[in-house]
C-alpha positions, 0 to 999 in steps of 0.5 A: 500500500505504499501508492495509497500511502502517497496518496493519503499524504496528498489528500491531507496536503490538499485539505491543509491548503483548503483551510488556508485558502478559506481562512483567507476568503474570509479575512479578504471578504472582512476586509473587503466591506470595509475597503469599500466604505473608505473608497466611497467615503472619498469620493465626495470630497474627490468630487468637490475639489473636482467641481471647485477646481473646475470653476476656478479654472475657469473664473482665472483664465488670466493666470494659468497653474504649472499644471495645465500648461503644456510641457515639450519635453522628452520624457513621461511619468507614471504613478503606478498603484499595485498591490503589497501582496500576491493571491489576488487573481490576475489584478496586478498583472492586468494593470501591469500590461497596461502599463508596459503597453503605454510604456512602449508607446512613449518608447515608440514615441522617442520619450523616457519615462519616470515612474513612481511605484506605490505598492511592492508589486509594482515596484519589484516589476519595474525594477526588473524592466529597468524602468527609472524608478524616482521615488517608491512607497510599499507597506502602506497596511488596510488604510491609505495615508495621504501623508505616506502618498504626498512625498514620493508623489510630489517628487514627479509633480515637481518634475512636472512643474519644472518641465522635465515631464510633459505628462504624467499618468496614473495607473491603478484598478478601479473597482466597479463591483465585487466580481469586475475590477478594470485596470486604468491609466488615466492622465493626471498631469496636465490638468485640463480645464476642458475635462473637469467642466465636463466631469463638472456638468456629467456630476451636476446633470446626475444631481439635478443641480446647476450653479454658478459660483463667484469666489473671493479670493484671500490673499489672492487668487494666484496662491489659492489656485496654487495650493487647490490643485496641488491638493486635488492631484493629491485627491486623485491619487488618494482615490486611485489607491482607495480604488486599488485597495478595494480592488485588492481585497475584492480580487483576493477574495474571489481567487481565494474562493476558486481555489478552496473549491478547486482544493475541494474538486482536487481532493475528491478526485484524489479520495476516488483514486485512493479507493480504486487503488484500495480496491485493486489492492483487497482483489489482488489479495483475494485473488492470491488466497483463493488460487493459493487455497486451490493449489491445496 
């Protein structure tokens, strides 16, 4: 019985991975519920810098921020938001081909590219492409911090500002439901006016409400229209990883499901194998006493 006795060991192995597999499930669908209550909680705040961005390019067409002018130079940046840890399907790999995809554009193009990862997936993979990596933040746990995101973020906005960048792109997994997250690279930098109007009007269309609004600036406007969008370029980010993390959690708990009912198809093909084994082992036997009683 030394095959049933292999066998027995993987049966026990398969169980083993089973009930690691459904712990995780678990932990990931506890996670998960929270995750999505911070993504969501963030999004009006995202969509109010959104709107008040918008009008206020829009009252000061006089002065134009660093971040809605147009840069000539030879070089793109890339926010790229993965996850710290693996068993999350095919999350990380999906938002990682888009990425080479733009990447190989820009190369297309005759253009460099900065990039600066948040999450150690994204960062291990772009180390290993050779990528410039100009600033990276990992371990960032269940709960974003803005404080954590602003420092290696703002090291490509400032490049931008100084006009070594002409574009900068985020790249992270926006969560649409629980069975669907769609990889995104969307261009953060520069800011256009155009697409915050229309984000404005689609945002006021869905509420029913229109206004418009006429600020008074203190002390000035140029240092509120500074510092409003170098915090709405924050928010975006934030909101990216808000998505991501909710991605993540919703991504684990689906791969870990399949694999607990995978283990659980392994291990019933592997018991059918032990017992016909069992069984041809018991006729064998029988079969050698009863010819061995009729030799008698």
């Amino acid at each position: 019985m030394a095959a049933g006795k292999e066998i027995r060991g993987k049966i026990k192995s398969v169980e083993n991975t089973k009930k690691i597999t459904k712990a995780m499930e678990m932990v990931a669908a506890s996670k998960m519920r929270k995750a999505q209550e911070r993504m969501r909680s963030a999004r009006p705040y995202a969509d109010k810098i959104r709107n008040i961005a918008a009008n206020l390019g829009q009252a000061n067409p006089e002065y134009t921020h660093a971040f809605m002018q147009t840069n000539e130079a030879k070089a793109v940046g890339f926010i790229v938001v993965t996850t710290d840890k693996g068993l999350c399907g095919g999350m990380n790999t999906n938002v990682l081909r888009a990425v080479t995809t733009k990447l190989r554009d820009a190369q297309t193009d005759g253009m460099s590219a900065q990039a600066v990862a948040i999450g150690n997936k994204g960062f291990g993979f772009l180390n290993r492409i050779g990528a410039k990596v100009v600033s990276h933040v990992t371990q960032l746990g269940d709960t974003p911090h803005l404080d954590k995101l602003i420092g290696p973020v703002k090291v490509l906005m400032d490049a931008y500002a100084r006009g070594e960048v002409s574009a900068v792109y985020l790249c992270y997994t926006r969560f649409i439901n629980t069975m669907k997250q769609e990889p995104m690279v969307e261009q953060l930098l520069p800011l256009s006016v155009d697409k915050m109007q229309a984000e404005t009007r689609a945002s006021e269309s869905a509420s029913g409400s229109k206004h418009g609004w006429d600020y008074i600036y203190e002390p000035d406007a140029q240092a509120v229209i500074d510092d409003l969008l170098v915090r709405y370029a924050e928010a975006l980010v934030y909101q990216a990883v808000a998505e991501n993390m909710a991605s993540e959690q919703s991504a684990r708990m689906v791969a870990m499901k399949a694999a607990t009912d995978n283990a659980g198809s392994v291990i019933g093909e592997l018991k059918l194998v032990y017992n016909k084994t069992r069984q041809a082992a018991i006729t064998k036997e029988l079969s050698e006493i009863v010819a061995g009683a009729a030799a008698v």
